[in-house]
ZADRENVEX-35951 format. One line per 3 residues: number of its first residue (from 0); their letters; for each residue x, y, z of C-alpha. Coordinates in steps of 0.1 Angstrom, whole numbers. Example, Ala and Ser with C-alpha at 12.3 -4.5 7.8 and 13.67 -1.06 7.14 Angstrom:
BEGIN
0> as> 123,-45,78 ~ 137,-11,71
This chain:
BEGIN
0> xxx> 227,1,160 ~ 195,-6,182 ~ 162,0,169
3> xxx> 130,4,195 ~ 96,-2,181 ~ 74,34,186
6> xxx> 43,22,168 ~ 27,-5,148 ~ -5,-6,130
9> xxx> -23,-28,103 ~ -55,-31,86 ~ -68,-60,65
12> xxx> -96,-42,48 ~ -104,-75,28 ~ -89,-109,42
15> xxx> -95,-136,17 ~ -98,-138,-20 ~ -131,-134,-36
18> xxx> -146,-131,-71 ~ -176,-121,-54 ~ -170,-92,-40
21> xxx> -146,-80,-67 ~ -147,-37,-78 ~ -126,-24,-105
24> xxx> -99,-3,-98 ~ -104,28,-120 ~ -87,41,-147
27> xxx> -58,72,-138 ~ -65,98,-133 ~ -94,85,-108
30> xxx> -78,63,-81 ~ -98,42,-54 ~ -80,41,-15
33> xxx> -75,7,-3 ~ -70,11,32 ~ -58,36,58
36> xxx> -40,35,90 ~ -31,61,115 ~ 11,60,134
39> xxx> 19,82,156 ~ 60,93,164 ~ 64,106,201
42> xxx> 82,139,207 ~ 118,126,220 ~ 118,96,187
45> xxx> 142,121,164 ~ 157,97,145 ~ 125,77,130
48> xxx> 113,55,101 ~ 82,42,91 ~ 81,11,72
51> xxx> 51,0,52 ~ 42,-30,31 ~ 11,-34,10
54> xxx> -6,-66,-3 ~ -32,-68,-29 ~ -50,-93,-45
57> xxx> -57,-83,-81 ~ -71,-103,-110 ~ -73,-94,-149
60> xxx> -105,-87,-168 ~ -91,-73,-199 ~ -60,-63,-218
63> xxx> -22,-60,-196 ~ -41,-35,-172 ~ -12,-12,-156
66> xxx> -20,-10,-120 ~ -2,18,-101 ~ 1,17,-63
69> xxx> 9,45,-39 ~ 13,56,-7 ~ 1,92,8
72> xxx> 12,104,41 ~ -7,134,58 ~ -25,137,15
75> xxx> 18,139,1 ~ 27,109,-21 ~ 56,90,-8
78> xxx> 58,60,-23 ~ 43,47,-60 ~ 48,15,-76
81> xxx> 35,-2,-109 ~ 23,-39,-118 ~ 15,-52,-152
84> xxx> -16,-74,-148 ~ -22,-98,-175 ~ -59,-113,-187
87> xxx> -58,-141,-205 ~ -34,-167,-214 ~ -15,-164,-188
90> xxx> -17,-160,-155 ~ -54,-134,-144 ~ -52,-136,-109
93> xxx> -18,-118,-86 ~ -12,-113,-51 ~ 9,-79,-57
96> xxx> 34,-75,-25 ~ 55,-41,-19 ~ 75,-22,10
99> xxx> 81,14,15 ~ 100,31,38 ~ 92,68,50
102> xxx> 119,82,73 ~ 120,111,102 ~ 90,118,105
105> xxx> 78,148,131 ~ 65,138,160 ~ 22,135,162
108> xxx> 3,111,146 ~ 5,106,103 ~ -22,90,80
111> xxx> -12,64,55 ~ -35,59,26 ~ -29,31,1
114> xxx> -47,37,-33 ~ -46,19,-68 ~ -54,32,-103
117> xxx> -52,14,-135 ~ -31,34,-160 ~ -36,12,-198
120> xxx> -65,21,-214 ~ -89,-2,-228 ~ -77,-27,-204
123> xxx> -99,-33,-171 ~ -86,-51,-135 ~ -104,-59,-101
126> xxx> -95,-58,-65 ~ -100,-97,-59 ~ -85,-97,-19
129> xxx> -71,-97,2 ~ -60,-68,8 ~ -32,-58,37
132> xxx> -15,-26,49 ~ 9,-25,77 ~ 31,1,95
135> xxx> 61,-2,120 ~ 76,30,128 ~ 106,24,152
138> xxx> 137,50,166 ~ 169,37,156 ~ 194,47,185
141> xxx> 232,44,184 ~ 248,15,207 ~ 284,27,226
């Protein structure tokens, strides 16, 4: 099988990590959005998938925060993934790394939202950088 790339898109919303700059990601059911990016699938690409990975630098304020990540397309949840995030005594700061993959899509151009939302109460956990979203949509096509 042959694959032929239709579109590629990333973002790098935040590219180093920094204490500085840090926000909290808030607790479910509130949710903040990362970064967005926009693929588009041309009419004749039938056969189609999207794959997406996702890098986030966290770090731990308080508690084992339970940060859950997830990926919209067009507003629909495709994708969700959870990371335990530890505060002290261990290790406080992670560089969380995930892939989805979202297959035949229609043709027109998709939005891709990446969000986070810490789900542990009385725990707390910042967005420390960087943070990375990329997209390669490609048509697979079947080789004689």
């Amino acid at each position: 099988m042959r694959a032929r790339v239709l579109d590629y898109r990333a973002v790098q919303p935040r590219r180093t990590f920094n204490t500085a700059t840090a926000f909290v990601i808030p607790r479910s059911p509130k949710r903040v959005r990362l970064a967005t990016l926009r693929v588009t699938i041309p009419t004749a690409a039938r056969r189609n998938k999207v794959e997406l990975i996702g890098t986030v630098g966290v770090r731990g304020v308080t508690g084992i925060a339970q940060i859950v990540f997830r990926i919209f397309r067009d507003g629909r949840e495709i994708f969700r993934t959870r990371q335990g995030v530890e505060s002290a005594g261990s290790e406080q700061n992670y560089a969380i790394t995930f892939q989805a993959i979202d297959f035949n899509l229609t043709a027109g151009t998709h939005v891709y939202r990446l969000t986070a939302e810490n789900a542990a109460a009385g725990t707390t956990a910042e967005v420390v950088g960087p943070v990375s979203f990329s997209a390669l949509a490609i048509r697979q096509r079947q080789t004689v």
